[in-house]
C-alpha positions as CSV (number, residue, x, y, z in Angstrom):
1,X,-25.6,31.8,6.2
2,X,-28.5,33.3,4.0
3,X,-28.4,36.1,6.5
4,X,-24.4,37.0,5.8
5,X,-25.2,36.7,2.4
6,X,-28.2,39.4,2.5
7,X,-25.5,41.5,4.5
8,X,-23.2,41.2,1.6
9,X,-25.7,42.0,-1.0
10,X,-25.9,45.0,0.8
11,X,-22.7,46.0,1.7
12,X,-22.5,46.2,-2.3
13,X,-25.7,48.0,-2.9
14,X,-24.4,50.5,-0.8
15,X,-20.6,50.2,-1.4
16,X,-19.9,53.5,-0.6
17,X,-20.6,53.4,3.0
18,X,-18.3,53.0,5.2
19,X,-18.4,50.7,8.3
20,X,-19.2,52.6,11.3
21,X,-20.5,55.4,9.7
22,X,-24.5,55.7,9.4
23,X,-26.1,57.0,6.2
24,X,-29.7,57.3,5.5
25,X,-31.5,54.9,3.5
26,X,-35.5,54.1,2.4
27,X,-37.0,50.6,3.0
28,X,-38.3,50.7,-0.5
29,X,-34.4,50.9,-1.0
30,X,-33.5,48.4,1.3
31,X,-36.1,46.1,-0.4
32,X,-34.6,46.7,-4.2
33,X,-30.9,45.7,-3.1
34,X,-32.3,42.8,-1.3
35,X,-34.8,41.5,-3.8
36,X,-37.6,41.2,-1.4
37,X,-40.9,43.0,-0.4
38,X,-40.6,46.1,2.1
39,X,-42.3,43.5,4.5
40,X,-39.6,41.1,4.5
41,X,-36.8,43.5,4.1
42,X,-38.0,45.0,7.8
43,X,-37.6,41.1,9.3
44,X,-34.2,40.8,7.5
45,X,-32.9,43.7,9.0
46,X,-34.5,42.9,12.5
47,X,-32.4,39.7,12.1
48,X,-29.2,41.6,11.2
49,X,-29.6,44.1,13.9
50,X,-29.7,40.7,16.9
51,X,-26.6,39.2,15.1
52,X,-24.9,42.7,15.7
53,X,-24.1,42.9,12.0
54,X,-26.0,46.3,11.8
55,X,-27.4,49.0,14.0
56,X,-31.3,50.5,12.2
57,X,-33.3,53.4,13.1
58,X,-36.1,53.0,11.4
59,X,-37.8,56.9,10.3
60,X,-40.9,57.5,11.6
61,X,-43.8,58.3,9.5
62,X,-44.8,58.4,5.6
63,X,-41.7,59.9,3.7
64,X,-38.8,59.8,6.7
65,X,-35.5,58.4,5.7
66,X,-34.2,55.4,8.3
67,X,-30.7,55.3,9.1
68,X,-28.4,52.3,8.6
69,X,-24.5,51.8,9.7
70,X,-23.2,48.4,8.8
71,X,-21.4,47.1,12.0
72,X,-19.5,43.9,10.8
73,X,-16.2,44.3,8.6
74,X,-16.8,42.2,5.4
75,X,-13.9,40.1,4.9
76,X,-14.1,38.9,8.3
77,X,-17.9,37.8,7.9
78,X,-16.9,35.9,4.4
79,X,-14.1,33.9,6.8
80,X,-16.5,33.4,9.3
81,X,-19.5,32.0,7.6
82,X,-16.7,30.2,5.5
83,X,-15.4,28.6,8.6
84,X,-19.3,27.6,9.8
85,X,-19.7,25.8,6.6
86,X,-16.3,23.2,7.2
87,X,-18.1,22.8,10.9
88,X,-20.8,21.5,9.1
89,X,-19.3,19.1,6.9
90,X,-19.2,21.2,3.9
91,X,-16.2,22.0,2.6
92,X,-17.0,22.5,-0.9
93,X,-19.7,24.9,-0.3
94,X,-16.9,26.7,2.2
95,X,-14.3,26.9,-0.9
96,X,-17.4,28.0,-3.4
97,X,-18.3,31.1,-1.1
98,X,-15.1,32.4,-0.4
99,X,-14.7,32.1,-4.2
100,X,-17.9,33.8,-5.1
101,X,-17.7,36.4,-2.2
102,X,-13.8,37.0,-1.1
103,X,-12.8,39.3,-3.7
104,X,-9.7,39.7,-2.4
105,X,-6.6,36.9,-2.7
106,X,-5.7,37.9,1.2
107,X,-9.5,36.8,2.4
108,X,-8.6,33.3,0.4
109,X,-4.9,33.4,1.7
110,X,-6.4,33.9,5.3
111,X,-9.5,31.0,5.1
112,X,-7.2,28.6,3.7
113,X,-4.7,29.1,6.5
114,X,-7.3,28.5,8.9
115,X,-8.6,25.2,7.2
116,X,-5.1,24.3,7.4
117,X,-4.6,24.2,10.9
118,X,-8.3,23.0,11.9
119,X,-7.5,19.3,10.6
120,X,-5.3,17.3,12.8
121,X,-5.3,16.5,16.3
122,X,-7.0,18.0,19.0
123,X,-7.5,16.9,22.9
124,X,-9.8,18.5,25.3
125,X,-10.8,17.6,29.0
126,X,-15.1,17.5,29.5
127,X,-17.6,16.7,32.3
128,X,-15.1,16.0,35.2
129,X,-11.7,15.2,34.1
130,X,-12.4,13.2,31.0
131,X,-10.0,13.7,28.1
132,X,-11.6,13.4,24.9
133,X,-9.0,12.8,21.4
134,X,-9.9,14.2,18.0
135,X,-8.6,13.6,15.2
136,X,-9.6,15.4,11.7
137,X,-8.4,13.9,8.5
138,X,-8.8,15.9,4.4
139,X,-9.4,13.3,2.7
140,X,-8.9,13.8,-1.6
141,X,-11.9,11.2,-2.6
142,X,-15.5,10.5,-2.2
143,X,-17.1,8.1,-0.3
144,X,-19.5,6.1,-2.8
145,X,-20.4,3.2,-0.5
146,X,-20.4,2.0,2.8
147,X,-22.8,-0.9,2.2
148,X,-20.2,-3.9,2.5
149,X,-22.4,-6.2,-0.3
150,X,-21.5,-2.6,-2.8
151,X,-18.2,-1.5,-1.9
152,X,-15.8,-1.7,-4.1
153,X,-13.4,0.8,-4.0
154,X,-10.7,1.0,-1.7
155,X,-11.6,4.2,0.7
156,X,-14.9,2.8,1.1
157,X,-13.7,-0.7,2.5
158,X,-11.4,0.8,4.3
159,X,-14.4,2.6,6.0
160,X,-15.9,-0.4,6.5
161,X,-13.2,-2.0,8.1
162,X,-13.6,0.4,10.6
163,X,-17.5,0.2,11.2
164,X,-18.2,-3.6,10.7
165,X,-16.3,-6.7,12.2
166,X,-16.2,-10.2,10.0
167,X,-16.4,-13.3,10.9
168,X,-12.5,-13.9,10.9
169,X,-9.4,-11.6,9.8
170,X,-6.6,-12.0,7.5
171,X,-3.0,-11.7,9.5
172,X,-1.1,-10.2,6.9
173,X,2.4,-10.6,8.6
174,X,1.8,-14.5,8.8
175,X,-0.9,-14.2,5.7
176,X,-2.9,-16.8,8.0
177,X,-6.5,-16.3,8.8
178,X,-7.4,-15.6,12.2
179,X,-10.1,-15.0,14.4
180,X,-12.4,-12.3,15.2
181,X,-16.5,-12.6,15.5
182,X,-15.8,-16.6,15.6
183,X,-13.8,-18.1,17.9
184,X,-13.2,-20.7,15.5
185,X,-14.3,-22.5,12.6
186,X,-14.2,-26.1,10.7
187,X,-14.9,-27.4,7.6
188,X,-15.9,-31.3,6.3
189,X,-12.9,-33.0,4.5
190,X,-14.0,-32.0,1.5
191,X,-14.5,-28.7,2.5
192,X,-18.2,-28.0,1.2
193,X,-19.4,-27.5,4.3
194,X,-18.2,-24.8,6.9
195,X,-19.1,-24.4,10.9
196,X,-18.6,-21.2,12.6
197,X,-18.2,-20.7,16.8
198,X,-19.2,-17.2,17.4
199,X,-18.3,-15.6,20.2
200,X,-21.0,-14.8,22.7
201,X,-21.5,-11.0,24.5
202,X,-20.9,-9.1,21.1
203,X,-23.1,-6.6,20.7
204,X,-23.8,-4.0,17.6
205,X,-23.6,-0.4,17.8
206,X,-27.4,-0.2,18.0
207,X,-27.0,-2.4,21.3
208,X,-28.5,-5.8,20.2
209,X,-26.1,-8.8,20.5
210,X,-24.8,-10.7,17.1
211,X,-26.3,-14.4,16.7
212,X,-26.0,-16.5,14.2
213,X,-29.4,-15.1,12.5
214,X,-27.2,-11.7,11.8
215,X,-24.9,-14.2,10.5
216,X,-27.2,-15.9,7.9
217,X,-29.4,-12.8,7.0
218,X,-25.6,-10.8,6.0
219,X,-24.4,-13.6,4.1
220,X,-27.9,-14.3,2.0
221,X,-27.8,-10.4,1.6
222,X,-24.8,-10.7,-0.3
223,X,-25.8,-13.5,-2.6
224,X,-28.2,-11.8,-4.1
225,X,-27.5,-11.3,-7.6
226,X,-27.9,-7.0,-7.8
227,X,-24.9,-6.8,-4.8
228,X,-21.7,-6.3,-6.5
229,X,-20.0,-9.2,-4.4
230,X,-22.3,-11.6,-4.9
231,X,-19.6,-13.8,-6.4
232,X,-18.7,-13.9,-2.8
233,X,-21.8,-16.5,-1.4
234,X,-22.4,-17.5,-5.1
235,X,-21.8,-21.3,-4.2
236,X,-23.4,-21.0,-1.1
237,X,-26.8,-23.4,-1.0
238,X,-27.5,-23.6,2.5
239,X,-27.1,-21.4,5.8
240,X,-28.6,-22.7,9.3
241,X,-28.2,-20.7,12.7
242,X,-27.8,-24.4,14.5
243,X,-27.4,-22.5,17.6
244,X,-27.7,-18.7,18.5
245,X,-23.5,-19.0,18.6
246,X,-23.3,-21.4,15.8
247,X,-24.1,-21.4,12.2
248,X,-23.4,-23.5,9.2
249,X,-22.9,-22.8,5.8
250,X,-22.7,-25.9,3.0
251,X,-21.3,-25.0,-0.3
252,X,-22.7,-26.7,-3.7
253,X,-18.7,-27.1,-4.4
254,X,-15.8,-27.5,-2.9
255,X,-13.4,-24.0,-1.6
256,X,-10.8,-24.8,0.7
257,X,-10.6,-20.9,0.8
258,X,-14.1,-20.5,2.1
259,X,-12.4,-19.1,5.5
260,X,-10.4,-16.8,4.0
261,X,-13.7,-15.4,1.8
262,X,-15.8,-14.6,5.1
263,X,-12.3,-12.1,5.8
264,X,-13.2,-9.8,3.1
265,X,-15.4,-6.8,3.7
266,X,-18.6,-7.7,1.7
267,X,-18.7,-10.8,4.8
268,X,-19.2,-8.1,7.5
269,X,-22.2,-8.9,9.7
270,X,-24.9,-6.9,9.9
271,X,-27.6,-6.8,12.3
272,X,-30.8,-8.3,11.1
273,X,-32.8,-6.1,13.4
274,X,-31.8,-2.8,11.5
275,X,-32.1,-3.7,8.1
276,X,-31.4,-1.9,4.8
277,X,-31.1,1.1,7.1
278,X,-28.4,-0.4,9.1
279,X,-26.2,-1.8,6.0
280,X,-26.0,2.4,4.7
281,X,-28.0,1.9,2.1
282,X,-30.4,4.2,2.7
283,X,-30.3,7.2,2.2
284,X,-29.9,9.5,5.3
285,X,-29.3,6.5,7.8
286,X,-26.2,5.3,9.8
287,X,-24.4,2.0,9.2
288,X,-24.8,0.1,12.2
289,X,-21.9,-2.4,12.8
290,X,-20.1,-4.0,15.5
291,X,-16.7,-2.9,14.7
292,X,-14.3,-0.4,16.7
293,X,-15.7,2.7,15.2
294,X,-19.7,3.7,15.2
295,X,-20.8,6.4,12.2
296,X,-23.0,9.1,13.9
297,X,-22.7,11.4,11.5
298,X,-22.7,10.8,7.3
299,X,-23.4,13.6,5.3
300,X,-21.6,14.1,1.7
301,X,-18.6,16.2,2.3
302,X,-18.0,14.5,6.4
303,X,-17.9,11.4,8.1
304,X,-17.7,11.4,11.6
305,X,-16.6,8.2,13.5
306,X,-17.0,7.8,17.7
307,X,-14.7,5.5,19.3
308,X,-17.2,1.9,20.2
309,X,-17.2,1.7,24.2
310,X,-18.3,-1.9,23.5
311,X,-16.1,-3.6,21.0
312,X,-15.3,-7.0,21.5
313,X,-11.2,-6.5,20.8
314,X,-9.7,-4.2,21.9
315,X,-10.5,-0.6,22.0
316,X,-9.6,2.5,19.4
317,X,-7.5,5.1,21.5
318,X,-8.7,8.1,19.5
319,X,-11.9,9.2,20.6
320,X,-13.6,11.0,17.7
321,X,-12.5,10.4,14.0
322,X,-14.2,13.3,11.3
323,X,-13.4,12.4,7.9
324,X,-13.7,15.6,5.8
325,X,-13.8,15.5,2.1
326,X,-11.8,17.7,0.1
327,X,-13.3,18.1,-3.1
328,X,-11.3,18.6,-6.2
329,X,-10.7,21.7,-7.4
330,X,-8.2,21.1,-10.6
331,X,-5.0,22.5,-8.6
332,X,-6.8,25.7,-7.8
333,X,-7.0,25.5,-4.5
334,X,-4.6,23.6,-2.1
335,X,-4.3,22.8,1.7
336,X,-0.2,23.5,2.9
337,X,2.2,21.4,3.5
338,X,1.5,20.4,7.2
339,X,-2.6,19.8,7.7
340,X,-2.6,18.5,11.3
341,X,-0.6,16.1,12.4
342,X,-1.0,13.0,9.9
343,X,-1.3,12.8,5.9
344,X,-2.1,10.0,4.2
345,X,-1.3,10.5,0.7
346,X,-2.7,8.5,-2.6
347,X,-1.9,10.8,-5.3
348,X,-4.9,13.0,-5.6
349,X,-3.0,15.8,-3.7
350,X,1.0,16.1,-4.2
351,X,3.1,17.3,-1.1
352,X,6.6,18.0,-0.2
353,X,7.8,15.5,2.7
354,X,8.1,17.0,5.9
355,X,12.0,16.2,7.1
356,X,10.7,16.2,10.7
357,X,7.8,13.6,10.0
358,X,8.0,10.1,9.3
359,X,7.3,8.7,6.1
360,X,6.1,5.1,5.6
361,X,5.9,3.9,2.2
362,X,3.8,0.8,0.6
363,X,3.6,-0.8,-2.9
364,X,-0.3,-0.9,-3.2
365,X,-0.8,-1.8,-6.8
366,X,-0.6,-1.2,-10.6
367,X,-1.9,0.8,-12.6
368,X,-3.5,-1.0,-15.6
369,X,-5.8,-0.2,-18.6
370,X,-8.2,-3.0,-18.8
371,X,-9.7,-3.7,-22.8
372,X,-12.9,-4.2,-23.4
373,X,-13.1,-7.7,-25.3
374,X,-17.1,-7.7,-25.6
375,X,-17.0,-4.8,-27.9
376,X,-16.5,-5.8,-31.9
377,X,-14.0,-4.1,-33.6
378,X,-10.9,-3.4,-33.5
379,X,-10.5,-4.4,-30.5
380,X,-10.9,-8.3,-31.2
381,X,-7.7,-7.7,-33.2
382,X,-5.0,-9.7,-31.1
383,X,-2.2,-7.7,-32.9
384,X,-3.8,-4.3,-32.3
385,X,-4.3,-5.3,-28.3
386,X,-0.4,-6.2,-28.9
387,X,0.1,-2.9,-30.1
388,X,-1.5,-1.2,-26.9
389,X,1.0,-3.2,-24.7
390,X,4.3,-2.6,-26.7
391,X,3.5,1.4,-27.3
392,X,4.0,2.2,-23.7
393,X,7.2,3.6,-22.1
394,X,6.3,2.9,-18.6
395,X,9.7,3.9,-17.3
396,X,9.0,7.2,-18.9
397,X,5.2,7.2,-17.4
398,X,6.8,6.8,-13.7
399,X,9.7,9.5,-14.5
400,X,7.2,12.2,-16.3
401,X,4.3,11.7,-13.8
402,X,6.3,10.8,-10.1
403,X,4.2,9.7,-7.3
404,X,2.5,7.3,-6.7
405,X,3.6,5.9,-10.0
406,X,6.6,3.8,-8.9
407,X,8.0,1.1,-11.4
408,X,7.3,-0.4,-14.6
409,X,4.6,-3.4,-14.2
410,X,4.5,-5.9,-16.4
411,X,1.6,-8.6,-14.8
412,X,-1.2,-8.8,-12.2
413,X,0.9,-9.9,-9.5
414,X,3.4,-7.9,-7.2
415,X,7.5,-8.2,-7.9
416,X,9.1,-8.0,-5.1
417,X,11.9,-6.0,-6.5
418,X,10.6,-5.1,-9.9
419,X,13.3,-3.4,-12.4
420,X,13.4,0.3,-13.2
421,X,13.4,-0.2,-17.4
422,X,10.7,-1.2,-19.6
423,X,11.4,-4.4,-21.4
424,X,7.8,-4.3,-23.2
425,X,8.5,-1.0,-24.7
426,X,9.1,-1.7,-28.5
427,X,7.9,1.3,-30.7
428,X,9.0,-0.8,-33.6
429,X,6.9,-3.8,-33.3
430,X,4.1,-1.6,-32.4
431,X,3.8,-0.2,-35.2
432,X,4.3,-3.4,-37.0
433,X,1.3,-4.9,-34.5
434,X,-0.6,-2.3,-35.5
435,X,-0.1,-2.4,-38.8
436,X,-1.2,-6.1,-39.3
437,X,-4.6,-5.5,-37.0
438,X,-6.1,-3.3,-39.6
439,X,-6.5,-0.2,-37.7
440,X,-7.8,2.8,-39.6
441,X,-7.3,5.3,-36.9
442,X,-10.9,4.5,-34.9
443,X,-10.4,6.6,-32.1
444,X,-11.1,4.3,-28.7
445,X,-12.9,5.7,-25.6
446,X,-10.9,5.3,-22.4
447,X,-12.6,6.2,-19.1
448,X,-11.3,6.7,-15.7
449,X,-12.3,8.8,-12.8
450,X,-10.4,11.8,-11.3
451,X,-7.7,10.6,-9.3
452,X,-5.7,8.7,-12.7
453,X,-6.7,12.0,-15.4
454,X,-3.4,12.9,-15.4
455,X,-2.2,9.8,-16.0
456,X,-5.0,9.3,-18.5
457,X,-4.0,12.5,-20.5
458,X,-0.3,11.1,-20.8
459,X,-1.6,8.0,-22.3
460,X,-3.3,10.1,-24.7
461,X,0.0,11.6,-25.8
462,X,2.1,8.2,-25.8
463,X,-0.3,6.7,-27.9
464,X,-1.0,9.6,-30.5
465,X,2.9,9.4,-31.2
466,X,2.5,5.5,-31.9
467,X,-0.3,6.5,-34.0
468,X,-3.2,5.4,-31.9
469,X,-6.5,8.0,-31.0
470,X,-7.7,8.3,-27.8
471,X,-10.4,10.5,-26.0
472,X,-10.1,10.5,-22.4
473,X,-13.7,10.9,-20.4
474,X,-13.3,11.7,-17.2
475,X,-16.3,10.7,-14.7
476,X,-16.8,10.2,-11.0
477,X,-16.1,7.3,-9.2
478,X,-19.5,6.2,-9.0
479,X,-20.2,6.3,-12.7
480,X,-17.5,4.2,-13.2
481,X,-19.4,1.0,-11.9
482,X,-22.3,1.6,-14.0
483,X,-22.8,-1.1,-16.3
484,X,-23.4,1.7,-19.3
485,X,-19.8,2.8,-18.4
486,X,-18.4,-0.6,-19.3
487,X,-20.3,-1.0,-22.5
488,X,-19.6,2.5,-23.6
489,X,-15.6,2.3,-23.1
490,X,-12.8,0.5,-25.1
491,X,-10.7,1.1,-22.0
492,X,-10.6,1.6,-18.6
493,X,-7.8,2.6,-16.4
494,X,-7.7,2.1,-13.0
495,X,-5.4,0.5,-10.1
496,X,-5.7,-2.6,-8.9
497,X,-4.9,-3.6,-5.3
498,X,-2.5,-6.1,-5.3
499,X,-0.9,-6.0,-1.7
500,X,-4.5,-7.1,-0.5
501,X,-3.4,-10.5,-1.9
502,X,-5.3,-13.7,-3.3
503,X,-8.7,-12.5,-2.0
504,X,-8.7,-9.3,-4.0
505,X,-7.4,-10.6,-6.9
506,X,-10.1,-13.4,-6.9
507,X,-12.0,-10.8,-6.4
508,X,-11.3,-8.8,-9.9
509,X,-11.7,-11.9,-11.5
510,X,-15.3,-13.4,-10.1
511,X,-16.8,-10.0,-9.5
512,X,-18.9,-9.2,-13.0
513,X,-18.7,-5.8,-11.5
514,X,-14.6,-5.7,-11.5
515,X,-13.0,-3.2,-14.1
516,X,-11.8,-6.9,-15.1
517,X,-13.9,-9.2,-15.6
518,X,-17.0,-6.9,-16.6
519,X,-14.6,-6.2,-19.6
520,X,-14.0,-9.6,-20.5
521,X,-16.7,-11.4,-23.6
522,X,-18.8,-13.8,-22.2
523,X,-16.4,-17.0,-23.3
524,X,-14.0,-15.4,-21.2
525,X,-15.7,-15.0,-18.4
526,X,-16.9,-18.5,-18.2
527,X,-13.6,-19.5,-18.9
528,X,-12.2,-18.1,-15.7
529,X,-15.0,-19.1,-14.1
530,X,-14.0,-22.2,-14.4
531,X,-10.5,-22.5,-14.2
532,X,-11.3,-20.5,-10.8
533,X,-13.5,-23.1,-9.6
534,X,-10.4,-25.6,-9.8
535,X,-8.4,-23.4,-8.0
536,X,-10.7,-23.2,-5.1
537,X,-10.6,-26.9,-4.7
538,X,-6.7,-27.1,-4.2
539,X,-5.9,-28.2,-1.3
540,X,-2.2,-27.4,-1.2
541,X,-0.8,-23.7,-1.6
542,X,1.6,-24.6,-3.6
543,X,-0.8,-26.3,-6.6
544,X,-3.1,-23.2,-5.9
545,X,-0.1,-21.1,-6.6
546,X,0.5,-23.2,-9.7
547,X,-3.4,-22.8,-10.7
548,X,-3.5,-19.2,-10.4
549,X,-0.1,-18.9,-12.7
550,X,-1.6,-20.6,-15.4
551,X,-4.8,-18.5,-15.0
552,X,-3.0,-15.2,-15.1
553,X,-0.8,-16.7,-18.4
554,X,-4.1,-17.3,-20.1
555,X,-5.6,-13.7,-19.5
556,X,-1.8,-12.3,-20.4
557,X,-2.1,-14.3,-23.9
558,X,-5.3,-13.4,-24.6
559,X,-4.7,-9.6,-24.0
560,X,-7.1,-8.6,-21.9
561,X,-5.1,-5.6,-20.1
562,X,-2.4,-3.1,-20.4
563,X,-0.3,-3.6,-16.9
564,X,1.5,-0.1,-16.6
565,X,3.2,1.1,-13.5
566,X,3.7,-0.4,-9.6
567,X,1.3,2.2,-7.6
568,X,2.8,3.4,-4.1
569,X,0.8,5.1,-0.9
570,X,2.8,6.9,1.9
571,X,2.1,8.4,5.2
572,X,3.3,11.3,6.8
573,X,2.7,11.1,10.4
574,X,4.3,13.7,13.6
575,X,6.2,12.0,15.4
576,X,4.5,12.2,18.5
577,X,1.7,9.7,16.3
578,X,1.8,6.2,17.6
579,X,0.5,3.0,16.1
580,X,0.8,4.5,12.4
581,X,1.2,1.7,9.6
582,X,-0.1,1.4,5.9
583,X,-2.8,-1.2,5.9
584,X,-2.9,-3.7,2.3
585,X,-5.2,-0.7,1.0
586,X,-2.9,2.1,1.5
587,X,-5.1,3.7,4.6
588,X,-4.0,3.5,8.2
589,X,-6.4,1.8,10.5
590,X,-7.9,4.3,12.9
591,X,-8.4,2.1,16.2
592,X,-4.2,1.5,16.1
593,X,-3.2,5.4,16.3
594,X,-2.5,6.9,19.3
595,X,-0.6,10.3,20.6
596,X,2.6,10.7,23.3
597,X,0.3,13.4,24.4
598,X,-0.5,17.3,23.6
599,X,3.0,18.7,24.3
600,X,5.0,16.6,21.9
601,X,2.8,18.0,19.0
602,X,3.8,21.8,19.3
């Protein structure tokens, strides 16, 4: 690449030339437009003369002019090294050189029809005979984590999901757990104690079989109190590998939900043998898992996933996964309408639907603006928090902004047919809310990463005309968890994953590193601390039902969020896609796709 760009620097020192045509130029000259010593600019050309980009004569002798013709057609070099880039995982440095070097819209026109068509679905026959499926996906977000004990937003445990296997496995048709490492489980009557069968013969992708040590060093990996889901093993006291395929786990309280905790991601075993290097944390090393998928290649703007010969279930039918990440751009550049053969869509990037593709569609979650109750001000005011609630039009939001925004939402909790209008929109008593909190026109610092700006600059506007300031900060995704974030904003918006049910939302309320309960003061926290604690120790669903009612009445009084709008995801899949379906997250699950075969998608 630095070589196509020494060829371009001197294509425009010498713009007059003509490909094809040699001219006469001296080395000193060569070395100016090249910013380099005559020594060096003599190895440069050498180089560019074996690519075949020029033909050199050198002169001979003190004083002799050496003749140059430049060989390779610009635009087509700036596509090409383009193009080597996005092989490489680096489609933002791809976009940045064609924007530095192109010149011309058609080069951009041309580049980005080529990205275009190089995601999707590709098959191609190796060695002798074997078929080999690829499938490459644009994905509009960054991957911050894949250390299960960190993750926290949804892309990333969706990745995880992919690479790592848990003990046991939600059935979301039946919303029964199920198993999967363990072949089954019990628990005393009290259910403070828990004993895990694990299935013998499963091995990690590094080729070392799971035990019950794996077992124990995941789980005490997670408790410990830096991991964002340590809330997860917090009531753990005691783990013993009884057996190599047996471990039990005693819990200093009751939680008849223990099994369904050791579902969610953070619970993924990890081998013991690998270490921090295994679990991703690191810097430069793979995750190493015993899921369907194995990472062998991570790098910031690509993820590429090879099928698992050796999973215990059953096995992913596309070969080769590579996850590239589109970076944003602020609208100005944009992939067409048909990248490939599937599309999962989340917002970041807006598409018309293809009437020859299917479309599935899935209520993920609202959109909410959590308040931040540990800040004094004015934000202790109950009547100014009422205010925040009752200045929102959310019909409007989800008729101004589209999709994903879907319906109004009105509590942390999916409606299974929730109404079109607004009944919390009351301009009137908002300003009567907000004229008995005292506010003097403080303006309040909400925060929110890329993905919800738009929505965040609309807020902006709704709340000016209620007579409320906002400035809107806009930071990545992973500035968003720091803890300096959460004591610097008044607000936060974000969406929480509701279709992932109980687990998640126990989740936002345990995790001190939830956009939830990080906002809450410190009362409050303990507060649902312990009202959660309770709930855990219900035996029937019904009473923990009950429990959990009462707990979200108690945050709604005290006003610790703004619930805006019911979030959608959709997929857009070709037809000749098999085994496409909308997981709880809003991603599809890679090991379930499969294709009709290589003439159905032309």
């Amino acid at each position: 690449m630095r070589l196509a760009e020494d060829y371009l620097r001197l294509r425009s020192a010498y713009s007059g030339e003509k490909k094809g045509e040699p001219f006469q130029v001296t080395i000193d000259g060569v070395a100016e437009a090249l910013y380099c010593t005559p020594r060096n600019a003599r190895l440069i050309l050498r180089k560019m003369t074996d690519a075949g980009l020029i033909q050199y004569a050198a002169g001979q002798g003190r004083g002799h002019r050496s003749e140059l013709t430049f060989l390779a057609d610009r635009r087509e070099l700036v596509i090409r090294e383009a193009q080597q880039y996005v092989r490489q995982g680096d489609v933002q440095g791809a976009l940045l050189w064609v924007k530095e070097r192109a010149g011309e819209h058609e080069v951009k026109q041309r580049f980005m029809d080529w990205l275009t068509g190089y995601f999707g679905y590709r098959m191609e026959t190796i060695g002798e005979g074997r078929i080999v499926e690829t499938l490459r996906l644009p994905i509009y977000r960054p991957i911050v984590t894949l250390d299960p004990a960190d993750a926290m937003y949804a892309f990333d445990t969706h990745m995880i999901r992919q690479v790592h296997a848990t003990l046991v496995e939600l059935d979301r048709e039946t919303d029964k757990v199920t198993p999967a490492l363990a072949l089954d489980w019990e628990s005393s009557t009290d259910a403070s104690c828990w004993t895990f069968y694990l299935r013998k013969g499963v091995t990690f992708h590094n080729g070392t079989e799971l035990t019950a040590d794996d077992v124990k060093y995941s789980l005490l990996r997670v408790q410990q109190e830096a991991r964002n889901h340590s809330w997860l093993c917090r009531d753990i006291v005691e783990i013993c590998a009884e057996s190599r395929y047996k471990v039990r786990i005693k819990l200093r309280q009751p939680n008849v939900l223990f099994a369904l905790y050791m579902s969610h991601t953070a619970a993924a075993v990890l081998s013991r043998d690998s270490g921090e290097n295994g679990a991703g944390s690191v810097p430069g090393s793979l995750p190493v898992g015993a899921g369907p998928y194995r990472i062998t290649k991570l790098l910031p703007g690509i993820c590429i996933l090879e099928v698992f010969q050796n999973y215990y279930a059953a096995r992913g039918q596309i070969d080769r996964i590579e996850v590239m990440i589109i970076p944003d751009t602020g609208g100005e550049w944009s992939l067409e309408t048909n990248p490939g053969v599937l599309i999962v869509e989340t917002g970041e990037a807006r598409r018309q639907e293809l009437k020859a593709w299917r479309c599935s569609r899935l209520v993920t979650g609202c959109s909410m603006l959590t308040i931040n109750l540990a800040k004094p001000g004015i934000l202790q005011a109950d009547s100014f928090r009422r205010a925040l609630g009752l200045a929102v039009d959310r019909s409007r939001m989800v008729r101004d902004l589209g999709y994903p925004y879907a319906s109004p939402c009105l509590g942390f909790h999916l409606e299974p047919n929730p109404a079109s209008a607004d009944p919390m929109y009351d301009p009137e008593e908002a300003a009567r809310e907000l004229r008995r909190s005292g506010y003097c026109g403080e303006v309040l610092k909400l925060y929110t990463y890329r993905r919800h700006e738009q929505a965040a600059y609309w807020l902006q506007q709704q709340y000016d005309q209620a007579g409320i300031r906002l400035d809107v900060y806009i930071v990545p995704w992973a500035d968003l968890m720091k803890e300096e974030r959460t004591r610097e904003a008044d607000l936060i918006l974000f969406e929480a994953l509701l279709n992932e049910g109980l687990l998640r939302q126990i989740e936002y309320l345990l995790s001190r590193y939830s956009f939830i309960h990080s906002m809450l003061d410190p009362g409050a926290q303990a507060e649902v601390d312990q009202l959660m604690g309770q709930l855990l120790q219900k035996e029937e669903p019904e009473a923990r039902n009950e429990a959990f009612q009462q707990l979200q009445t108690w945050l709604s009084k005290r006003g610790t969020a703004v619930y805006l709008t019911y979030n959608e995801a959709r997929v857009l899949s070709h037809p000749a896609q098999q085994g496409v379906r909308l997981n709880a997250a809003g991603w599809v699950d890679f090991k379930d796709i499969w294709f009709k075969g290589e003439r159905e998608l032309r």
